[in-house]
C-alpha positions as CSV (number, residue, x, y, z in Angstrom):
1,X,-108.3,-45.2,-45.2
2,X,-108.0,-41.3,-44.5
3,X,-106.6,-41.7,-40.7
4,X,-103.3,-41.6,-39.7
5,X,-101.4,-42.5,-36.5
6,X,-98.2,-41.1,-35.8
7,X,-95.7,-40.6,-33.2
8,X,-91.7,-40.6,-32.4
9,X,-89.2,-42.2,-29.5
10,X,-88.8,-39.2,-27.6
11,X,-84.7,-38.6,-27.2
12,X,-84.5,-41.6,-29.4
13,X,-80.7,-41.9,-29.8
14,X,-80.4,-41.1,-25.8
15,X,-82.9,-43.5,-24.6
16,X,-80.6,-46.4,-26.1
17,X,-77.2,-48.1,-25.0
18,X,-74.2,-48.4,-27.1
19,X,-73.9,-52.3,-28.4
20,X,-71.1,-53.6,-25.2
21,X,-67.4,-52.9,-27.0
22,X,-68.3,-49.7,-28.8
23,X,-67.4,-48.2,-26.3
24,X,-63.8,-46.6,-26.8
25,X,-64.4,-45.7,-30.3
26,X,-66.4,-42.7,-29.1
27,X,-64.6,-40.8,-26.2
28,X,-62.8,-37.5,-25.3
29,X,-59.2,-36.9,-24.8
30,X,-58.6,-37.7,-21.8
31,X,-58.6,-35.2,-18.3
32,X,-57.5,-35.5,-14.7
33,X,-60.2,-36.7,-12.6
34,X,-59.8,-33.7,-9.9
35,X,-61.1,-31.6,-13.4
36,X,-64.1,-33.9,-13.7
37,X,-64.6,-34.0,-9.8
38,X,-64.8,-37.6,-9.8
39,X,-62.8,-39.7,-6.6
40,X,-64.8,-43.5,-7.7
41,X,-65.1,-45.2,-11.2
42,X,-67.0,-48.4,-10.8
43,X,-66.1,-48.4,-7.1
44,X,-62.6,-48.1,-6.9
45,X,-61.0,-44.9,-6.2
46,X,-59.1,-42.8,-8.3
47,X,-56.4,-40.6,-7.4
48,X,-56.8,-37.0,-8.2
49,X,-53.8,-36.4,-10.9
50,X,-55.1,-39.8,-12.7
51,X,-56.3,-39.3,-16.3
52,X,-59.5,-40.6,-17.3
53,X,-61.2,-41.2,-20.4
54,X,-64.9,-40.0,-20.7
55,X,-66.5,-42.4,-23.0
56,X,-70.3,-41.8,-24.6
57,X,-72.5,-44.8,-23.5
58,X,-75.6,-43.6,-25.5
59,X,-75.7,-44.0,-29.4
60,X,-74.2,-41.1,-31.5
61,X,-76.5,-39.3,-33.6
62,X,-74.0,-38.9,-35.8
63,X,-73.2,-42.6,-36.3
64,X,-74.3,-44.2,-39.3
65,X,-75.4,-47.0,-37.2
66,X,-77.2,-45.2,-34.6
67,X,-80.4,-44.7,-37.3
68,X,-79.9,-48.4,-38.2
69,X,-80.3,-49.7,-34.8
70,X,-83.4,-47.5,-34.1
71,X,-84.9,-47.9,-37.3
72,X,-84.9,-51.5,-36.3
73,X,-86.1,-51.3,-32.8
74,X,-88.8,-49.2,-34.2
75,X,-89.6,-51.6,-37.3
76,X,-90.3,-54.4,-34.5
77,X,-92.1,-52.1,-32.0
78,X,-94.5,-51.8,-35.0
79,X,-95.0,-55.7,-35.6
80,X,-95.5,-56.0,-32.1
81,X,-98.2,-53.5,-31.8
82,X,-100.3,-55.0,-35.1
83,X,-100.0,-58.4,-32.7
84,X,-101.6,-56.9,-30.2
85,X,-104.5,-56.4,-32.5
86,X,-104.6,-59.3,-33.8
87,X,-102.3,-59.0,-37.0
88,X,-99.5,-61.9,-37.4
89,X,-96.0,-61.0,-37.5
90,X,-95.6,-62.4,-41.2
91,X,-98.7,-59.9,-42.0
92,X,-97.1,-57.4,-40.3
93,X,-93.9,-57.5,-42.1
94,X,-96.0,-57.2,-45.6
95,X,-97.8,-54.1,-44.3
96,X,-94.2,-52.1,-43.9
97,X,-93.9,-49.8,-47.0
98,X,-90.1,-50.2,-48.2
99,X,-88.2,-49.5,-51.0
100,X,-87.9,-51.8,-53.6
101,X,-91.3,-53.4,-53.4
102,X,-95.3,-52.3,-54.2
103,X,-96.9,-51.2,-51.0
104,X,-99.6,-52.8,-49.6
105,X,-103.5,-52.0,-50.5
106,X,-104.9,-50.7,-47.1
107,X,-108.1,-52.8,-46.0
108,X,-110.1,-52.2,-42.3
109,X,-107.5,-54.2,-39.7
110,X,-104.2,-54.0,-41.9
111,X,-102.8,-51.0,-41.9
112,X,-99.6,-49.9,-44.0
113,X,-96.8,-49.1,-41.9
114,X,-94.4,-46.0,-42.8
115,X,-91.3,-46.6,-40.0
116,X,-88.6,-43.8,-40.8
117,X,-85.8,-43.8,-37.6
118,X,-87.6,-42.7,-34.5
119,X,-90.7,-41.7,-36.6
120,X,-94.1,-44.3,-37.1
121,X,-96.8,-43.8,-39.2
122,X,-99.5,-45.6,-39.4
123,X,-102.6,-45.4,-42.4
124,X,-105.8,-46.0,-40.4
125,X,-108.8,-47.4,-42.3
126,X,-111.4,-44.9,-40.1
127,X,-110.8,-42.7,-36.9
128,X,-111.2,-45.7,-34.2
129,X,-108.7,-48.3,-35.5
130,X,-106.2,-45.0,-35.6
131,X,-106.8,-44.8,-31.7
132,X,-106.3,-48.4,-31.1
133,X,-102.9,-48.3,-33.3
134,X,-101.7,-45.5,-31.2
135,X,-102.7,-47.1,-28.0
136,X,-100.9,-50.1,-29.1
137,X,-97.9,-49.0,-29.9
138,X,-97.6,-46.7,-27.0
139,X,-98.4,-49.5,-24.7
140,X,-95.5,-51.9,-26.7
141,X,-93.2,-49.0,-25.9
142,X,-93.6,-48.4,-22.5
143,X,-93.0,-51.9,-21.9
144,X,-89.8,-51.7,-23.4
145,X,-88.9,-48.1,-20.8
146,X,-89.1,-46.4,-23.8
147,X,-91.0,-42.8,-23.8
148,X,-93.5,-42.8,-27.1
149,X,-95.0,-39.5,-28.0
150,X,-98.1,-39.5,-30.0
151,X,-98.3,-36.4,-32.6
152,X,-100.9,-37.1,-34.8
153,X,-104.1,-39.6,-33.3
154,X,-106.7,-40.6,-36.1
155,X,-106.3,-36.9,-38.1
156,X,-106.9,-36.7,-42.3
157,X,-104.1,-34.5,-42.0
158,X,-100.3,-34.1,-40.7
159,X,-97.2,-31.9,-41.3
160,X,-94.1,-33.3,-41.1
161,X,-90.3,-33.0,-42.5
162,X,-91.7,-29.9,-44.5
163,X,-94.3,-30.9,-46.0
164,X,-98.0,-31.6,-45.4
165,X,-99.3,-35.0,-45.5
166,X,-103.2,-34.6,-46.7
167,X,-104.7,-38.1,-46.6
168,X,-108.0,-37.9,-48.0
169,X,-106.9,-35.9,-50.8
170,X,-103.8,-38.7,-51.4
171,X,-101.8,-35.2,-51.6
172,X,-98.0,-34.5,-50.3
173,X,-97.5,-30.8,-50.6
174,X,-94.6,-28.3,-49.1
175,X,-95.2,-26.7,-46.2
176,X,-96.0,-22.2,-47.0
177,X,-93.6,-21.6,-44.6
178,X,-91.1,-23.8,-45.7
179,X,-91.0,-22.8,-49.3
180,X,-91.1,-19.1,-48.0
181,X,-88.2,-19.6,-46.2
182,X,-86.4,-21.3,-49.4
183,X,-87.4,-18.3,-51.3
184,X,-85.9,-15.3,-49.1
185,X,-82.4,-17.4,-49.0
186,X,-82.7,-18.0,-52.9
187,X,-83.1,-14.6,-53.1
188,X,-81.1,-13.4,-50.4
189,X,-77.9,-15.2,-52.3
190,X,-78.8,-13.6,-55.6
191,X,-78.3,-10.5,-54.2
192,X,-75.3,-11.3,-52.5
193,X,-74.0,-12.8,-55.7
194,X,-71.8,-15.3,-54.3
195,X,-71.9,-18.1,-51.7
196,X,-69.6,-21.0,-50.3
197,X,-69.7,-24.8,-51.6
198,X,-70.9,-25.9,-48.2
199,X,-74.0,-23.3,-48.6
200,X,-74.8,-24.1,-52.4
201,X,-74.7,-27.8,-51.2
202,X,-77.5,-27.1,-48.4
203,X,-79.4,-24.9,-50.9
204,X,-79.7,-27.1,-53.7
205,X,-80.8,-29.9,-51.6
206,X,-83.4,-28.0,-50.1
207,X,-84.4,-27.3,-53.8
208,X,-84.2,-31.0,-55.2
209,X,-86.4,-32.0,-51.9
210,X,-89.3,-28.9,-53.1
């Protein structure tokens, strides 16, 4: 197993609706509707000093829940596309690589899952069943209206959140760049000699993460 598959839900926490009642715990103050330009809401008019709320129908990135719900979404687009090739939901489920648990031993037609948010990645045994677990998943997406981009399609390699992903080697290492970049700030704020608590905070976890 030295192919991977991956891929993200493009403008994931857009391309989903806020569960119905969530609503009005995410608006702005409220503003005339002259301001806004708006004369109907939901067909009825509205006069031009009335004050209306706006209110965010999508899911807020910043919402703890928001990566819940697509983590989810994502987990069963997953299972669905192992179906599609054959692979039963209950096998499906073992091949997802969570905390807690061993992960499972690839073999050719069960490959280990790595959901993370809007993120899949899948461990191919060769280069053709990592084409047929990107088709499949794109094809379980797009019947869902949701756009899937694929990043990575049957490659021993792949760089992402920082670090490079080199499969046939079974080696995670940081991205040059990245570490670079961690460098010249490290150094950059010895030379300064002082920094806030918000900065120290992003520093050292960039360092803990290298």
């Amino acid at each position: 197993s030295n192919f991977m598959s991956t891929g993200d839900i493009e403008c994931a926490f857009y391309s989903f609706m806020l569960p119905p009642g969530l609503e009005k715990f995410f608006t702005l103050p409220p503003i005339s509707a002259s301001t806004l330009g708006i004369k109907h809401i939901a067909g009825c008019r509205v006069k031009a000093g009335e004050r209306v709320t706006p209110t965010l129908r999508v899911l807020p990135m910043g919402w703890n829940w928001a990566l819940h719900v697509v983590h989810c979404v994502l987990v069963r687009c997953m299972i669905l596309a192992l179906g599609l090739l054959g692979v039963s939901a209950d096998d499906a489920r073992r091949l997802l690589v969570l905390d807690g648990r061993p992960p499972p031993s690839p073999e050719p037609g069960r490959p280990p899952l790595f959901p993370y948010v809007d993120n899949a990645l899948m461990l191919a045994w060769d280069d053709d069943e990592a084409l047929e677990l990107s088709r499949a998943l794109s094809y379980v997406f797009h019947r869902f209206g949701l756009k899937f981009r694929i990043e990575c399609d049957g490659e021993p390699w792949h760089d992402a959140l920082g670090v490079s992903m080199l499969i046939g080697e079974r080696v995670i290492i940081n991205r040059a760049n990245r570490m670079w970049r961690l460098r010249c700030a490290l150094v950059e704020l010895r030379v300064q000699g002082r920094a806030s608590g918000d900065v120290m905070q992003v520093i050292n976890g960039h360092v803990v993460y290298s």
